[in-house]
N, C-alpha and C positions, 0 to 999 in steps of 0.2 A: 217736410217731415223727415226725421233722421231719430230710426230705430235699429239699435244693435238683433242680434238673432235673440239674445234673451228678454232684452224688453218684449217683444214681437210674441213668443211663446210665453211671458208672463199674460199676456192680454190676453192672447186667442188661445189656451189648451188645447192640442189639436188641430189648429187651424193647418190648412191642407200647404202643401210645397210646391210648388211648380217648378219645375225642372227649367224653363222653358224662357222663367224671368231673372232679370240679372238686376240687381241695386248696387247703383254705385253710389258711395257712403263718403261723406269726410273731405270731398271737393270743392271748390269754390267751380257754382254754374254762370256762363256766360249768358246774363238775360239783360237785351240792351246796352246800356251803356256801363253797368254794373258787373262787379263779381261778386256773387250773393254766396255767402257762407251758410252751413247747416240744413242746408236741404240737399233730398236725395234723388236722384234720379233715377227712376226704373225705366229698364227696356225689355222689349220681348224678342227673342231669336228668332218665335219661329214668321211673325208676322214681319219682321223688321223695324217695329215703327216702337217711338218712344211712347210711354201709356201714364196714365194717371196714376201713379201709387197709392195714394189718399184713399182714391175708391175702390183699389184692388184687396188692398190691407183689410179696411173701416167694411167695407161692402161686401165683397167677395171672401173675405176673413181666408187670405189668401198670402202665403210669403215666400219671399223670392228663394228660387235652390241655390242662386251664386250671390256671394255680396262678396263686392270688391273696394276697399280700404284701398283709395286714392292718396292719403298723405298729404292735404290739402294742393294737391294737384288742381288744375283749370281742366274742368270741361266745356270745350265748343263743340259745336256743329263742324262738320267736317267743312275742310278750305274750298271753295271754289274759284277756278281761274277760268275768267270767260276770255281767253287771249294765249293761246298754247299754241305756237304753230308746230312743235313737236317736239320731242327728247330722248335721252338713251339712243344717239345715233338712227332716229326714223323721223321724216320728214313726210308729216300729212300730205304737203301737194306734190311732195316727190318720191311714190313710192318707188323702190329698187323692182318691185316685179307685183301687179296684180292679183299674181298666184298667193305669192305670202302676204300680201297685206292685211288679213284676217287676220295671221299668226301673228304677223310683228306688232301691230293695235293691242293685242292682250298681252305681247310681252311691254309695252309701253305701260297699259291698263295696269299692272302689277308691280311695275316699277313706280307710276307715281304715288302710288295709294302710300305707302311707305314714308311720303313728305310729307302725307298729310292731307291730300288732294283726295279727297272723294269725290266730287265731278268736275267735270270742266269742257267746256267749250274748245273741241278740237277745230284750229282755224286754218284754215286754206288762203292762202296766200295768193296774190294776181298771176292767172294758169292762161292755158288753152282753155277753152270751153268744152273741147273732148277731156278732159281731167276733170272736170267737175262732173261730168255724164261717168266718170270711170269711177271716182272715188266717193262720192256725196254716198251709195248705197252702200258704204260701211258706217258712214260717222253720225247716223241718227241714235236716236235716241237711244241707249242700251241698256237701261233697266228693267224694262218690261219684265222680266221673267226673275229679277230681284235674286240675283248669284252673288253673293254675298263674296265670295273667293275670285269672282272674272276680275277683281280690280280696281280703280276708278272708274267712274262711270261717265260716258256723254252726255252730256244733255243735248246734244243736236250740234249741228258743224256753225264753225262761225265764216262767214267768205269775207275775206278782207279784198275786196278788189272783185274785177279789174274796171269798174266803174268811179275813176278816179279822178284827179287833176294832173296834167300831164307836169306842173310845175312844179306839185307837191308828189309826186311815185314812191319820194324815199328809193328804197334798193329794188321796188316790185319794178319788172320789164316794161322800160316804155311800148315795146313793138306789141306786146299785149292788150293795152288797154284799151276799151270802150268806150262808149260815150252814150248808150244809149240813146241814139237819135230817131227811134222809132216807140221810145218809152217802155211801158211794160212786154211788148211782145220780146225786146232786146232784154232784157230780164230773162224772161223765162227762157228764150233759146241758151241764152249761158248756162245755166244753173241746171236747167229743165221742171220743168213744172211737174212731172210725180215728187221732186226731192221739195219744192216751194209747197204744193199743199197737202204734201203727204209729211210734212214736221221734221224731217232730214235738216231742215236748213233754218237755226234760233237765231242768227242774226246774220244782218248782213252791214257791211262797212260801206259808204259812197259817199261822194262830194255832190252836196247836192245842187251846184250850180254847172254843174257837166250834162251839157243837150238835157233829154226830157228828165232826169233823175227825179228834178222835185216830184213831177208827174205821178212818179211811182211809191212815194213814198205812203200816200196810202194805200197802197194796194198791200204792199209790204204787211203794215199793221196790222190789218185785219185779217193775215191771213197768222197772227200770232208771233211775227218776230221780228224781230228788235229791227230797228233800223236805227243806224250807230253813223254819225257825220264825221268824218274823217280822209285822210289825204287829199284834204280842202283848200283849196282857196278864196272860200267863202266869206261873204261882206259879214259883217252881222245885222245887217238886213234879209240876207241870205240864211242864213242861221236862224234865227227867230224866224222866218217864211217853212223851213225844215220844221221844228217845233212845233209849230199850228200847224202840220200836217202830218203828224204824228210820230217825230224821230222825238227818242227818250233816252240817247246816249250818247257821247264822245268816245273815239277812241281814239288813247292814248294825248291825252290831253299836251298842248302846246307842240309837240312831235307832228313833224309834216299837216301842217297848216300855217294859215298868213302868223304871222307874232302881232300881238298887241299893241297898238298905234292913241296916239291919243285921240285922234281924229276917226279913227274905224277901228274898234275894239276886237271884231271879228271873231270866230270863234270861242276864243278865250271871254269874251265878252259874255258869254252863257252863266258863267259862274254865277255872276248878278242876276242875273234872270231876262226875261222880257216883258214887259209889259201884259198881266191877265193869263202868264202860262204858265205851265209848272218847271221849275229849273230840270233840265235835262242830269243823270248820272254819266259820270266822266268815268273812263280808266286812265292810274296814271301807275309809269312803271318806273318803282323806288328801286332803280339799282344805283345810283348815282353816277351813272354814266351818261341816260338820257337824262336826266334832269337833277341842276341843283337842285340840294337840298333846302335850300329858302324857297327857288321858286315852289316846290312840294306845299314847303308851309305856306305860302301864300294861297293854292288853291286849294287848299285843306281849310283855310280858314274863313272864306269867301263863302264856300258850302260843301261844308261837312258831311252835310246829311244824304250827298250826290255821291263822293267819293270810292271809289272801287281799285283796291290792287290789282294790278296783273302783270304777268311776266313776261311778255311779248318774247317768250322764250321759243330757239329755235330747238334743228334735232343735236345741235352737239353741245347742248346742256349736260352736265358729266365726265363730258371728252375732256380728252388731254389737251393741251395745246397744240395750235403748229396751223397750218394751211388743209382744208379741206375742198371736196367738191360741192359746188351747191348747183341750180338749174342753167339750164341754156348755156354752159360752159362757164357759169362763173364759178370762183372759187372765192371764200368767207376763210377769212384767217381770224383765228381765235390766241387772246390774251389773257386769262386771266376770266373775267367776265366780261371782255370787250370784244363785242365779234364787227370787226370792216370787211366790205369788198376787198378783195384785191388790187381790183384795177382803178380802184377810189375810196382810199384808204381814211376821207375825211367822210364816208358815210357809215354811220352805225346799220351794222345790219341784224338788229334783233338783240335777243341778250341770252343769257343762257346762267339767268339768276333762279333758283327758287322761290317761292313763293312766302315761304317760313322765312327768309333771305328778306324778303321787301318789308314782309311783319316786321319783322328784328327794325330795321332800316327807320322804319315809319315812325315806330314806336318813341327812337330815339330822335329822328330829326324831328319829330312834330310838339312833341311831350305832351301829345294824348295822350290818356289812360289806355292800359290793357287793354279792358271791355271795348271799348269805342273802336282802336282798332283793330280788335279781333271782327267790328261789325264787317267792317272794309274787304272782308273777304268771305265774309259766310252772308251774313242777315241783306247785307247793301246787293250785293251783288243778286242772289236768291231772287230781293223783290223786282230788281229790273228787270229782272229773266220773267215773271209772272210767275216764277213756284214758291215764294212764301205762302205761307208757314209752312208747307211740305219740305222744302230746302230751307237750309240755315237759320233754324231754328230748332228749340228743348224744347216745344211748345208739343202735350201729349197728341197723338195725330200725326206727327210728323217723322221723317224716317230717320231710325235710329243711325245717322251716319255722324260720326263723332270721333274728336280726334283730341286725345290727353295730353296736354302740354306743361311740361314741368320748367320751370321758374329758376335758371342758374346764374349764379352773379361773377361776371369775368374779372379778371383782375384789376381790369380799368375802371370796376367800380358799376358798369353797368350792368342791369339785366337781360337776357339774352331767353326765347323761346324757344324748346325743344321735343320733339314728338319724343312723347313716354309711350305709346300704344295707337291704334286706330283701330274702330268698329265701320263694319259697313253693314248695312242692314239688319242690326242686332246683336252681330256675333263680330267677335277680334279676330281679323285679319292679319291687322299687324300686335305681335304681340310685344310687351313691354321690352323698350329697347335702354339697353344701360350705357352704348356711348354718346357722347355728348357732340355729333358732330352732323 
């Protein structure tokens, strides 16, 4: 439905104002795989949540106090990245002091809304087990109290590690890791069990052929979070044994696991599925440094419908270049958006791309449509988490977290995505931005 203010007061004489709702007019709305022209989107400020126009107009003979003329702008669902180990110089599993670590999370929270990111999965990286006991009682969930101005929002921490493969660690400490050989009770003494069934902790990362892991992978599930197969070196026997025990995700697909063998497909092997199960959703990070852009299109095209951005970004996303400190005395040199150890300078350690950055990336190495991979970061990601339709989605019921991206053509001919505005819980946070960078 797409009514100017005068159509609107031709029909209803009178009909009442509300101060309270906003219609955004003249957008193209991301619903699926589509951008749907001519319809409008009403949202409420004061509940947060996107509402039925139809019946607020038609029913409640009711019209909105703000209409905003988008210029056939895209509206999505705001971005979400379940794979952030941090940015703007702060490092989830390395805070500088306990004391500020409340402060510096909202100056993070503040900074990334501004990309575009209205929630994301802040990830903890292979720690001590006293850091997960220190930090996990910031990184749960943060919306509850719906502050429209804190920020981005968490949806609960991600633990990537330290229950891993000691062959696959990538740059996490080997002198750290786990193994689980006592099953779930080695679970919970890492992590602690108020942050596992008190909702602190939406997913967790493990290989699940390290001592008892598989063991726990139910346990994992049912108490609500993801259990994500990664820094594996698992069979795809192994893999598919994960799957029927309820892991519903990769992370960082192809990245620190076996590679694909003709003879043992192994991880990667998932794309196709298993036999009677549901294909698992993957995260894959399009900066083009962890991964060719073919292999991208090959598992984009395998399963689509699995597919999820993320930026396996660290905290010197932003920073300059040059040598920095990272944990236990190493130091992470940054190029560009290529971050190595120092002292093995042939391992990636993270990346320090944006997430609008991967969209751009995707769009063009895949030649998906827009819509499709605008899903790869709001709708895909949302339903592996369990909060669809509440997350990443215009669907009315759902919270108004929304992020306006306007459509510019580079001189190379290509299209290129850029934040015009962002709403978090009904109201503009970031308001309409005019450079193009």
């Amino acid at each position: 439905m797409s009514l100017s203010g005068g159509a609107a007061a031709g029909i209803f004489e009178g009909a009442f104002t509300s101060p309270e709702l906003i219609r955004l007019t003249n957008g193209r709305l991301v619903v699926g795989d589509n951008l749907v022209e001519g319809e409008d989107l009403w949202i409420c400020s004061r509940t947060g949540k996107i509402v039925d126009g139809r019946d607020i107009f038609f029913n409640s003979r009711t019209v909105a106090g703000t209409v905003i003329d988008l210029q056939n702008k895209i509206v999505a669902p705001g971005l979400i990245d379940v794979q952030l180990n941090g940015s703007f110089n702060f490092d989830f599993s390395n805070p500088k002091s306990l004391e500020s670590y409340a402060d510096d999370l909202v100056r993070v929270n503040k900074s990334l809304i501004t990309l575009g990111v209205t929630s994301y999965l802040p990830t903890l990286t292979t720690s001590a087990s006293q850091t997960y006991h220190d930090v996990l009682r910031f990184l749960g969930p943060s919306g509850v109290d719906r502050d429209a101005h804190a920020g981005a929002e968490s949806l609960g921490a991600h633990c990537e590690g330290p229950f891993m493969s000691t062959s696959k660690n990538g740059i996490h400490n080997p002198e750290l890791l786990q193994s689980a050989a006592k099953g779930w009770s080695d679970i919970e003494a890492c992590y602690g069990r108020e942050n596992l069934d008190g909702g602190r902790v939406k997913m967790i990362t493990a290989a699940p052929e390290v001592g008892l892991v598989r063991d726990t992978i139910s346990e994992v599930a049912k108490r609500g979070i993801v259990f994500s197969i990664g820094h594996t070196n698992a069979t795809y026997t192994d893999a598919c044994d994960a799957v029927s025990r309820g892991a519903t995700m990769i992370t960082h697909m192809f990245n620190a696991m076996s590679p694909l063998h003709h003879r043992n497909p192994g991880v990667v092997g998932l794309l196709n599925g298993c036999e009677g199960l549901e294909r698992p959703y993957y995260g894959i990070i399009c900066d083009g440094i962890h991964l060719h852009p073919m292999t991208i299109r090959f598992a984009f095209t395998a399963h689509p419908e699995g597919c999820i951005l993320v930026t396996d970004a660290m905290h010197l996303a932003g920073m300059e270049d040059g040598v920095y400190d990272w944990t236990e005395g190493d130091r992470i040199v940054k190029k560009g958006p290529r971050l190595t150890l120092e002292h093995a300078p042939e391992k990636i350690a993270g990346s320090s791309v944006t997430l609008l950055e991967c969209l751009n990336n995707f769009i063009k190495w895949t030649g998906t449509s827009v819509a499709q991979a605008i899903s790869s970061v709001t709708e895909k990601p949302a339903k592996m988490l369990g909060l669809y339709p509440k997350k990443g989605s215009l669907i009315p019921g759902a919270d108004a977290d929304l992020v306006i991206l306007d459509e510019v053509l580079s001189g190379s001919g290509d299209k290129s995505l850029y934040v015009d505005r962002v709403f978090k819980f009904g109201q503009i946070v970031v308001p309409q931005l005019h450079n193009k960078a």
